[in-house]
N, C-alpha and C positions, 0 to 999 in steps of 0.2 A: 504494500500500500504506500505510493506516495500521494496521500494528500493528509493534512493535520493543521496543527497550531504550531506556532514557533516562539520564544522568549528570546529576547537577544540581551544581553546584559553589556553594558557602556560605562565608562568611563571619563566622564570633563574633568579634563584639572584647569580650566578657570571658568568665568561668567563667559557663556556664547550666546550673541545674539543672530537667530537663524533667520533668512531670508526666504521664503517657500515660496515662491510665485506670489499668489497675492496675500498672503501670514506673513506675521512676523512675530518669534518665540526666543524667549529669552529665558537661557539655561543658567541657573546657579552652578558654580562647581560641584560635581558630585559624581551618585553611581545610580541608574536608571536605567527600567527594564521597557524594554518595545514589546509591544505582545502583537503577531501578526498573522497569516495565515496564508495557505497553498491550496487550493482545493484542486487543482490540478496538476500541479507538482511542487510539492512542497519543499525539497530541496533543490530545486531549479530558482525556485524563489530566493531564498535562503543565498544560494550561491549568486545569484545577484545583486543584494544586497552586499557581498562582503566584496565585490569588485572595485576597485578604487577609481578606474575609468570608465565611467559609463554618464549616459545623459540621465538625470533626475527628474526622476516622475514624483514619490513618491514623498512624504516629510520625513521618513529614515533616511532617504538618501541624501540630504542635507546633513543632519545631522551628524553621519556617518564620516563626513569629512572632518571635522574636529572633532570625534570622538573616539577612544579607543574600545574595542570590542576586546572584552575580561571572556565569554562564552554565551555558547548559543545553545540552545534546548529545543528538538524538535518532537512532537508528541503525534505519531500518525492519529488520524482521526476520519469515519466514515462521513461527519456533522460537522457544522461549523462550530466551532468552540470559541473563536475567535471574542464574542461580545460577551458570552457569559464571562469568561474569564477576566475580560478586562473589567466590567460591574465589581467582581469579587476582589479583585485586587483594588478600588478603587476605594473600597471600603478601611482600606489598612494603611494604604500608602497614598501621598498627596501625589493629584492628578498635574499634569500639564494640560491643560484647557484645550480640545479640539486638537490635539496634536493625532493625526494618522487615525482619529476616529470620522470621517463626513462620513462613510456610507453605513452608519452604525448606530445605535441608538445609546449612547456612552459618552461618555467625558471626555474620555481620551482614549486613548490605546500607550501612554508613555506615561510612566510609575516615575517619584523620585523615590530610591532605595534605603534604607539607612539599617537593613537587617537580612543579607543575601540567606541565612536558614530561612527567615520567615517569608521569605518571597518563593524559593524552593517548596518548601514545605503547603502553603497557598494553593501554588500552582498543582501541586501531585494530586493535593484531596481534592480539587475543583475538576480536575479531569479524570478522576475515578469515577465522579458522578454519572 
């Protein structure tokens, strides 16, 4: 099966402020999880995502440039998981507003981090379900 849910886990070590077509997000220094998804191939995605030359569609790919990528978490899935999980995580962890969430009914899709077990730990019970 490749299609699923994906965490990406990031790295800013200063304040970025991102330019997304027509957004604009301003990152504190820190550690921040993208929660995304594949439904057609999930690590074709994924490995898109981690290429450093490519044209930007997406608000990861922005991001992606001033960020370091710590690990990635791909979870096959038959369903999208994609918006439950980012709800569940929104609950614990302060959202960045509208980031990589338009086609979504959520906040965000990008976590700021401050406890990488409790973000793991999140993620696994949220997709057992």
């Amino acid at each position: 099966m490749n299609k699923g849910v994906y965490v990406i886990l990031l790295k800013t070590i200063k304040t970025q402020r991102l330019k997304c077509r027509k957004r604009e997000f301003v990152l504190k220094e820190g550690t921040y999880a993208y929660v995304g998804s594949g439904m057609k191939d999930l690590a074709g995605r994924v490995k898109r995502h981690l290429i450093r030359k490519k044209k930007k569609w997406w608000h990861i790919d922005y991001l992606l440039e001033v960020a370091e990528v710590l690990w990635v978490l791909l979870v096959p899935a038959n369903e999208r998981k994609e918006e439950i999980l980012s709800k569940e995580l929104s609950r614990i962890f302060p959202v960045v507003p509208g980031f990589g969430s338009s086609d979504l009914r959520t906040k965000s899709n990008l976590f700021l981090i401050d406890d990488e077990r409790k973000l793991l730990d999140k993620v696994l019970s949220t997709l057992k379900k």
